[in-house]
PQR file with spaces between the fields and no chain letter, atoms N, CA, C, O and H, PARSE charges and radii, in Angstrom:
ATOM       1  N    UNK     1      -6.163    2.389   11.645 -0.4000 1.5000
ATOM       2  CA   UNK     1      -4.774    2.242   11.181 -0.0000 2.0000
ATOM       3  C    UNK     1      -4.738    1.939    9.674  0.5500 1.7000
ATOM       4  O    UNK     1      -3.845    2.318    8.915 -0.5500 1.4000
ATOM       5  N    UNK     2      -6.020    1.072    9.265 -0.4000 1.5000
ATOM       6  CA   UNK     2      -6.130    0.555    7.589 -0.0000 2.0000
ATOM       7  C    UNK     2      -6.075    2.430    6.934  0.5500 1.7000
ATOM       8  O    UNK     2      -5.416    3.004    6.067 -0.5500 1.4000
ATOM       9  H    UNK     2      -6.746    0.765    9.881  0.4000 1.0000
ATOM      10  N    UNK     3      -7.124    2.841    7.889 -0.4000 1.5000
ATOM      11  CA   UNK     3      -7.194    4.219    6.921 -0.0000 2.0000
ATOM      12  C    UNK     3      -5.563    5.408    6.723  0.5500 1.7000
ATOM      13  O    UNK     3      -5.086    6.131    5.848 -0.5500 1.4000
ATOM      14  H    UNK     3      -7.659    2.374    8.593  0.4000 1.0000
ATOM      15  N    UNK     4      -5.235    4.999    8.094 -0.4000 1.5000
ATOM      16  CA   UNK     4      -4.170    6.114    7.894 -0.0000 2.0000
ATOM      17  C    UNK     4      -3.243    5.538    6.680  0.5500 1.7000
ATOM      18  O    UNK     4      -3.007    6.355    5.790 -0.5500 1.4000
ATOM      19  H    UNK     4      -5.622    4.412    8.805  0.4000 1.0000
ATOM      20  N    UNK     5      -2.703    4.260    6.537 -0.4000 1.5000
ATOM      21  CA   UNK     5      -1.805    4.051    5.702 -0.0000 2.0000
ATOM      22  C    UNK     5      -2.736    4.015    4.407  0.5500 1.7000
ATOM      23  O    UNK     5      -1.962    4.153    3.460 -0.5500 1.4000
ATOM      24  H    UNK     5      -2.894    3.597    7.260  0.4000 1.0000
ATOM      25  N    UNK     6      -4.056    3.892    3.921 -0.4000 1.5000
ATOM      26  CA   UNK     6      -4.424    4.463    2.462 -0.0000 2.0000
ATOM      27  C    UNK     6      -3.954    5.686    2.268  0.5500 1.7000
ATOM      28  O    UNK     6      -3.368    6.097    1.267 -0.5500 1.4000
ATOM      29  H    UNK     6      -4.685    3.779    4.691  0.4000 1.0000
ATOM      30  N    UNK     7      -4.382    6.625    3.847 -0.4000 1.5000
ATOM      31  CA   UNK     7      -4.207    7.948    3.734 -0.0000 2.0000
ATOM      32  C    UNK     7      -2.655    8.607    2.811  0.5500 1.7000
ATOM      33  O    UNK     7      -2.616    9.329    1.814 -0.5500 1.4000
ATOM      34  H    UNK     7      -4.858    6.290    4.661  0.4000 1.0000
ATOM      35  N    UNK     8      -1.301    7.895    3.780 -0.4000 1.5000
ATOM      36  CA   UNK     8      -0.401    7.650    3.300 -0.0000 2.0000
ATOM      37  C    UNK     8      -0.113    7.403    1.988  0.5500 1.7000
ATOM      38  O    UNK     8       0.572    8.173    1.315 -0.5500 1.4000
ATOM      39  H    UNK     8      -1.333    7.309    4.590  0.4000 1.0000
ATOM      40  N    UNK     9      -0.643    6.261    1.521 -0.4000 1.5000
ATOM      41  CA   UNK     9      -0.437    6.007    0.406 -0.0000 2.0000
ATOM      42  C    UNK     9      -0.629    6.894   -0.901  0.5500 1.7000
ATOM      43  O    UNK     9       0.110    7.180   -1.843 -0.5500 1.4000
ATOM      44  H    UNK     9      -1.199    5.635    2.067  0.4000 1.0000
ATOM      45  N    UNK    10      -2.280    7.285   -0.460 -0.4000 1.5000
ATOM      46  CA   UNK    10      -2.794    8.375   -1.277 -0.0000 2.0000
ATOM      47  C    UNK    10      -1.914    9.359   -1.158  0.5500 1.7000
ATOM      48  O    UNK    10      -1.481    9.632   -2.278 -0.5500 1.4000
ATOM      49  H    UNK    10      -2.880    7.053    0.305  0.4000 1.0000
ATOM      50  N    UNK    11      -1.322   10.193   -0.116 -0.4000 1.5000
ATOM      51  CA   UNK    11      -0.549   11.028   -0.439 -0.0000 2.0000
ATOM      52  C    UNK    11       0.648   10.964   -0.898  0.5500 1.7000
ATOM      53  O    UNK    11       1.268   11.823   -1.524 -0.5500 1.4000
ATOM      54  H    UNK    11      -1.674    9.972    0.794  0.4000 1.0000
ATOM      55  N    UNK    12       1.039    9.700   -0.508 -0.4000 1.5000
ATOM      56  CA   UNK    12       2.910    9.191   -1.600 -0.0000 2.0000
ATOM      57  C    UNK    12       2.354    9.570   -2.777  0.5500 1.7000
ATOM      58  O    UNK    12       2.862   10.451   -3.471 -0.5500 1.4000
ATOM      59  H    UNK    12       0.536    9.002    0.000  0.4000 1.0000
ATOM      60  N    UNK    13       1.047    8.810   -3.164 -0.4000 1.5000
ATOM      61  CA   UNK    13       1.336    8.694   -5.006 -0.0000 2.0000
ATOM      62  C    UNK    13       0.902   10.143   -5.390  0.5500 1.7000
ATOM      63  O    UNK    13       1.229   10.487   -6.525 -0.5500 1.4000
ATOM      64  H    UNK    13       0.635    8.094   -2.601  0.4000 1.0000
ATOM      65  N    UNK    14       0.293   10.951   -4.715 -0.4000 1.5000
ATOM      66  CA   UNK    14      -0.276   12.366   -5.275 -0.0000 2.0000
ATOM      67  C    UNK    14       1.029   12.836   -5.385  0.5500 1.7000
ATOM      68  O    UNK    14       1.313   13.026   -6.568 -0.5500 1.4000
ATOM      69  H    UNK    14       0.028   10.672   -3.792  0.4000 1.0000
ATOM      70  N    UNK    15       2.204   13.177   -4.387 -0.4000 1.5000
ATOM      71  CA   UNK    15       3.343   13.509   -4.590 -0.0000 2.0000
ATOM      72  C    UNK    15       4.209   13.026   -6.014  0.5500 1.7000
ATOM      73  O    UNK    15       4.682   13.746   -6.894 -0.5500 1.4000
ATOM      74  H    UNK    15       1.973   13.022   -3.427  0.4000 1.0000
ATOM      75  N    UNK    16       4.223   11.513   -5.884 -0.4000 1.5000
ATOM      76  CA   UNK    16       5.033   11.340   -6.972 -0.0000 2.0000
ATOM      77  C    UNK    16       4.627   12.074   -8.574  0.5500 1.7000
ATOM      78  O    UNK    16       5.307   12.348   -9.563 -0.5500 1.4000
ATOM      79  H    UNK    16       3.839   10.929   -5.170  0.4000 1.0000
ATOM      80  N    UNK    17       3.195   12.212   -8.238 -0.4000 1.5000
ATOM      81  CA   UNK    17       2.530   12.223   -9.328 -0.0000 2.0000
ATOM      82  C    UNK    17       2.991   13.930  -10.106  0.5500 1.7000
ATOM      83  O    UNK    17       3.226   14.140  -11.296 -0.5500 1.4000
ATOM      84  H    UNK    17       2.643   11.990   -7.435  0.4000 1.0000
ATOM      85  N    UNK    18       3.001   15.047   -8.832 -0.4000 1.5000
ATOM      86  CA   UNK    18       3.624   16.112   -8.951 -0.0000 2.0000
ATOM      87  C    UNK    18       4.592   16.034   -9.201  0.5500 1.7000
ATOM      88  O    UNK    18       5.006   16.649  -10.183 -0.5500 1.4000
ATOM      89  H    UNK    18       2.810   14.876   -7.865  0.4000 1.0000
ATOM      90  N    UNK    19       5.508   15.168   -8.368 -0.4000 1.5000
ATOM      91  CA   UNK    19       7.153   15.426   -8.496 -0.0000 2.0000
ATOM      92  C    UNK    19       7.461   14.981  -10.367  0.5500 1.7000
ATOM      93  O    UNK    19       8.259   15.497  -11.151 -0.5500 1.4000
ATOM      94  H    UNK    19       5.171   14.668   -7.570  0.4000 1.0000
ATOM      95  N    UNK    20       6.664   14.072  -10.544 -0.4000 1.5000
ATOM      96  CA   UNK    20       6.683   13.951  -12.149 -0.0000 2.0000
ATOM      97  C    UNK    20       6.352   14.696  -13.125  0.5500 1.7000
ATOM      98  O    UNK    20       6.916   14.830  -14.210 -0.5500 1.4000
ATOM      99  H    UNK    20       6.016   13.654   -9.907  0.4000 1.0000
ATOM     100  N    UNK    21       5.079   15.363  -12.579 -0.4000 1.5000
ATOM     101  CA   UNK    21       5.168   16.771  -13.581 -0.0000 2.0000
ATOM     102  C    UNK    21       6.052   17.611  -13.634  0.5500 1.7000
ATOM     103  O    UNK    21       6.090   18.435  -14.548 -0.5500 1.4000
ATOM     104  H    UNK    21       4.620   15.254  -11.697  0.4000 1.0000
ATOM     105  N    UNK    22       6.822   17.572  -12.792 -0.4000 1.5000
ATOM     106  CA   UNK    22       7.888   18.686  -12.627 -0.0000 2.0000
ATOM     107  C    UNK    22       7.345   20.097  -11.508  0.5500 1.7000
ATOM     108  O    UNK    22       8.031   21.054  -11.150 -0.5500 1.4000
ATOM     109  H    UNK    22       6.791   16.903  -12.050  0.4000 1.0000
ATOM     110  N    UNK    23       6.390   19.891  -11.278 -0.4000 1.5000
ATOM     111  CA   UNK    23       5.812   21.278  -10.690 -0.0000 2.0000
ATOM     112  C    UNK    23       6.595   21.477   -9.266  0.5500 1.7000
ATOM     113  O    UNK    23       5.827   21.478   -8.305 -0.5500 1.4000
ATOM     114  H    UNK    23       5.833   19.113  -11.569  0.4000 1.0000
ATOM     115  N    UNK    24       7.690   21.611   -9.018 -0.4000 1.5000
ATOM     116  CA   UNK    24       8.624   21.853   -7.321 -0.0000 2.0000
ATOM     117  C    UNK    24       7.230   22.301   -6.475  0.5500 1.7000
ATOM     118  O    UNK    24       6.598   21.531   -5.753 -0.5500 1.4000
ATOM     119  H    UNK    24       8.314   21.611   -9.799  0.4000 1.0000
ATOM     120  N    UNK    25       6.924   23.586   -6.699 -0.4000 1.5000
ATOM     121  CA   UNK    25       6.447   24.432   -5.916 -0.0000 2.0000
ATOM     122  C    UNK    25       5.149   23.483   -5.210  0.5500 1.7000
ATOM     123  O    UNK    25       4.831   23.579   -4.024 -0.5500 1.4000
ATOM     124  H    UNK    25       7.438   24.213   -7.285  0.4000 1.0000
ATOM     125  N    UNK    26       4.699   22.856   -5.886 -0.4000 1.5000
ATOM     126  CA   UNK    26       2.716   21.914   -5.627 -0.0000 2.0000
ATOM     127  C    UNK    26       3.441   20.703   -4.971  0.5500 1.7000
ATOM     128  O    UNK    26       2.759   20.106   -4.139 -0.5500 1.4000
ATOM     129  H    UNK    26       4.958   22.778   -6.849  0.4000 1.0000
ATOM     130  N    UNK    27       4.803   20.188   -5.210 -0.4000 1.5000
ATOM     131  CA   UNK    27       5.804   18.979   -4.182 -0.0000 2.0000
ATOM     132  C    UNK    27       5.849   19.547   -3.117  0.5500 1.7000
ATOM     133  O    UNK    27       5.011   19.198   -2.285 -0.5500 1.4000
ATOM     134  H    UNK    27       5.358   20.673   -5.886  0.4000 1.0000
ATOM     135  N    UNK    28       6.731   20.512   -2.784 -0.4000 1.5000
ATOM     136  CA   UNK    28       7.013   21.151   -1.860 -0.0000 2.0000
ATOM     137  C    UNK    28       5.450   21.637   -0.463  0.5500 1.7000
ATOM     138  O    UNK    28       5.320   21.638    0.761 -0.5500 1.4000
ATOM     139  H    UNK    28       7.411   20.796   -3.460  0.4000 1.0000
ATOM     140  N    UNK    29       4.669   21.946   -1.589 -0.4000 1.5000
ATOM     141  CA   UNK    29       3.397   22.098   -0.518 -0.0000 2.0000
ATOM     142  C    UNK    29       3.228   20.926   -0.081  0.5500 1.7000
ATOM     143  O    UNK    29       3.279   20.826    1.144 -0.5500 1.4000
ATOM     144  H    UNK    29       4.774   21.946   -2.583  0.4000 1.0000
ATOM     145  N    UNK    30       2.971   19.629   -0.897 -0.4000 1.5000
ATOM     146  CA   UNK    30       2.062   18.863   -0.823 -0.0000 2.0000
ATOM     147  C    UNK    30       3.157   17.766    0.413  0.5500 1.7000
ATOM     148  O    UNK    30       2.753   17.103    1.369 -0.5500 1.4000
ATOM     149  H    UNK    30       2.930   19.710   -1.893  0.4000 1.0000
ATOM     150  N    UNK    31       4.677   17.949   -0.129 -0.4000 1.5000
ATOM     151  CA   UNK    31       5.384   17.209    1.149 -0.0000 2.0000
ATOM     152  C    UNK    31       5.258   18.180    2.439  0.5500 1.7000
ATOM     153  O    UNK    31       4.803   17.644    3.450 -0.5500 1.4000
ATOM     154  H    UNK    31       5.004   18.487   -0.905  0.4000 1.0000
ATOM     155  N    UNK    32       5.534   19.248    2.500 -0.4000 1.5000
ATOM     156  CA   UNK    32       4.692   19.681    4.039 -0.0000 2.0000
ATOM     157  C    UNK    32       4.063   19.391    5.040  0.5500 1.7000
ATOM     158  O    UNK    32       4.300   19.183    6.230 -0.5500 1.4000
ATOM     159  H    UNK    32       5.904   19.683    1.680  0.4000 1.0000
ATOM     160  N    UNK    33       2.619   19.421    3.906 -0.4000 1.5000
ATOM     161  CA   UNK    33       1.300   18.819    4.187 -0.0000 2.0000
ATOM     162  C    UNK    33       1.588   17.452    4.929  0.5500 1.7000
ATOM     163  O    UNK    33       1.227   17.284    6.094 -0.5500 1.4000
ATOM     164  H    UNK    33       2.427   19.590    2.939  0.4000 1.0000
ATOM     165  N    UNK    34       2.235   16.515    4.227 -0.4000 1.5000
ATOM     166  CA   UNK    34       2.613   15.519    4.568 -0.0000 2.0000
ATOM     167  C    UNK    34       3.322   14.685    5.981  0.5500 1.7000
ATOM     168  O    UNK    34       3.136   13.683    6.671 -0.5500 1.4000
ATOM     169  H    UNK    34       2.528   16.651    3.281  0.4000 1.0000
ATOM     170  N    UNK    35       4.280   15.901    5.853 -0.4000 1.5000
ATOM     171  CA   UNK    35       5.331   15.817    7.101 -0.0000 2.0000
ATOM     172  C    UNK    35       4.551   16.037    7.854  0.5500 1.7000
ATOM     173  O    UNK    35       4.005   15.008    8.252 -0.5500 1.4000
ATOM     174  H    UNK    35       4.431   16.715    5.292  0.4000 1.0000
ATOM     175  N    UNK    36       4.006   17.382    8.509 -0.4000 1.5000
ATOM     176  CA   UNK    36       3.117   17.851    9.235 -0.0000 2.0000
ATOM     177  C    UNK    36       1.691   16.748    9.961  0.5500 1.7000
ATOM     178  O    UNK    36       1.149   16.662   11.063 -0.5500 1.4000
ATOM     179  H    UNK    36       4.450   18.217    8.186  0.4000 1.0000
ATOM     180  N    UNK    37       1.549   16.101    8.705 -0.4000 1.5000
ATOM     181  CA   UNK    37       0.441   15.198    9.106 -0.0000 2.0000
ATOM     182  C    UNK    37       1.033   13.661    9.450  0.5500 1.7000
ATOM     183  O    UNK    37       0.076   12.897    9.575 -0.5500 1.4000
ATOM     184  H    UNK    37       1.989   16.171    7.810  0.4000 1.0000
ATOM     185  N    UNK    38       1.772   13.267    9.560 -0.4000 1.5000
ATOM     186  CA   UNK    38       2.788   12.634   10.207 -0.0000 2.0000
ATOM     187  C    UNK    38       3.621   12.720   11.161  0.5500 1.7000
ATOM     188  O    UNK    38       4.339   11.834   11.625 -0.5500 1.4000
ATOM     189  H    UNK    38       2.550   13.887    9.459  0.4000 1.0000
ATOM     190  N    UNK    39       3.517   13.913   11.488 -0.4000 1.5000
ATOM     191  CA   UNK    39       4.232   14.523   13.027 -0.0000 2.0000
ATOM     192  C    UNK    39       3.054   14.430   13.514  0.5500 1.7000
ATOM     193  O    UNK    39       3.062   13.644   14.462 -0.5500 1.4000
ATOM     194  H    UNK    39       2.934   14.633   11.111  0.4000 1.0000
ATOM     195  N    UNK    40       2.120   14.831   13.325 -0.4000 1.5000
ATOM     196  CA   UNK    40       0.617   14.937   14.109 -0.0000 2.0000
ATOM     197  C    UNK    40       0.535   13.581   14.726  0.5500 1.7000
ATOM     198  O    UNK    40       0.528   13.286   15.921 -0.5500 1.4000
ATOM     199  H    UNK    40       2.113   15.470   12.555  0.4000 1.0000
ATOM     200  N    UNK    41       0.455   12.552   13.310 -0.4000 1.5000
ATOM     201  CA   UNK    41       0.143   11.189   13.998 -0.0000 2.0000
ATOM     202  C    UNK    41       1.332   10.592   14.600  0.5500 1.7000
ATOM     203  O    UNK    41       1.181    9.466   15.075 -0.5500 1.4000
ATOM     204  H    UNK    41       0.460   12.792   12.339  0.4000 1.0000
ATOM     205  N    UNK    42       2.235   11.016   14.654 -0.4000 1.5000
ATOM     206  CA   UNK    42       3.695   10.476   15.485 -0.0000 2.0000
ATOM     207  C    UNK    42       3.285   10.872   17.118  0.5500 1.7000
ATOM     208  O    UNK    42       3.326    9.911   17.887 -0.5500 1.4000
ATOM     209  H    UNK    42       2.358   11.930   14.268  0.4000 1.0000
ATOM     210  N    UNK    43       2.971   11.938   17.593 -0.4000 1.5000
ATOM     211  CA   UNK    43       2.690   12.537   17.990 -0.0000 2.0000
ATOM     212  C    UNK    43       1.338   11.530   19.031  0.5500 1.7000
ATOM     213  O    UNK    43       1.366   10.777   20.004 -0.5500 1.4000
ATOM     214  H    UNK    43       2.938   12.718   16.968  0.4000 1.0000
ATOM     215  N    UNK    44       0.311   12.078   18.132 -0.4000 1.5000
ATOM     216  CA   UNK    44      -0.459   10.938   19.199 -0.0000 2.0000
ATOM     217  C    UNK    44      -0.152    9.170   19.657  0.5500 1.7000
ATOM     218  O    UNK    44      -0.455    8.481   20.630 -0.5500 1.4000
ATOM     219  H    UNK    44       0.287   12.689   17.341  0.4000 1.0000
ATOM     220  N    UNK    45       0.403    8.997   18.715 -0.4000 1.5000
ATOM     221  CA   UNK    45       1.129    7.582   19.337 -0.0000 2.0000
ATOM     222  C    UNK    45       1.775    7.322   20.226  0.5500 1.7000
ATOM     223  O    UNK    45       1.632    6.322   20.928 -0.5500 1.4000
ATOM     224  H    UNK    45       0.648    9.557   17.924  0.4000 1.0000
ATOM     225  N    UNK    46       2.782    8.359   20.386 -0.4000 1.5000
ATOM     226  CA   UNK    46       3.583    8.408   21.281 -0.0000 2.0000
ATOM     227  C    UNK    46       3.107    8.851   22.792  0.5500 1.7000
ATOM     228  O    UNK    46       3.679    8.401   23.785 -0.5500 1.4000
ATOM     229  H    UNK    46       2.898    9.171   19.815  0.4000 1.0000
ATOM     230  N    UNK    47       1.803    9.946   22.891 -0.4000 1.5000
ATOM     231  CA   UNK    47       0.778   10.130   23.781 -0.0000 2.0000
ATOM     232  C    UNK    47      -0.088    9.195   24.434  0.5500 1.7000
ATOM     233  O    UNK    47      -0.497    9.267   25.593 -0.5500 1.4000
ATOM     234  H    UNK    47       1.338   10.312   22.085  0.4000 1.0000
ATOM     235  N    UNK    48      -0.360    8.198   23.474 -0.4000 1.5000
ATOM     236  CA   UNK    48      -1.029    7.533   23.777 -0.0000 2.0000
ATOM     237  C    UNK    48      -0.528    6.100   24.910  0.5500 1.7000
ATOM     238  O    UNK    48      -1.369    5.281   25.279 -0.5500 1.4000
ATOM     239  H    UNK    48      -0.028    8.139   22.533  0.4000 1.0000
């Protein structure tokens, strides 16, 4: 659980870090990525 929320974390700040460059298109992937991998783990929790 420690790892998933670094995991998290690491991916908030990679996002912000895009959304600050301005680059939409590398946000847009990278929140996807995100969602997706958060439905995954929603997902087994709720399985479990």
């Amino acid at each position: 659980n420690k790892l998933l929320k670094t995991r998290i974390k690491t991916d908030q700040k990679r996002l912000a870090e895009v959304v600050n460059s301005k680059n939409i298109e590398e946000a847009e992937k990278n929140f996807n990525i995100l969602s997706k991998y958060l439905d995954h783990v929603l997902k087994l929790k709720s399985s479990s």
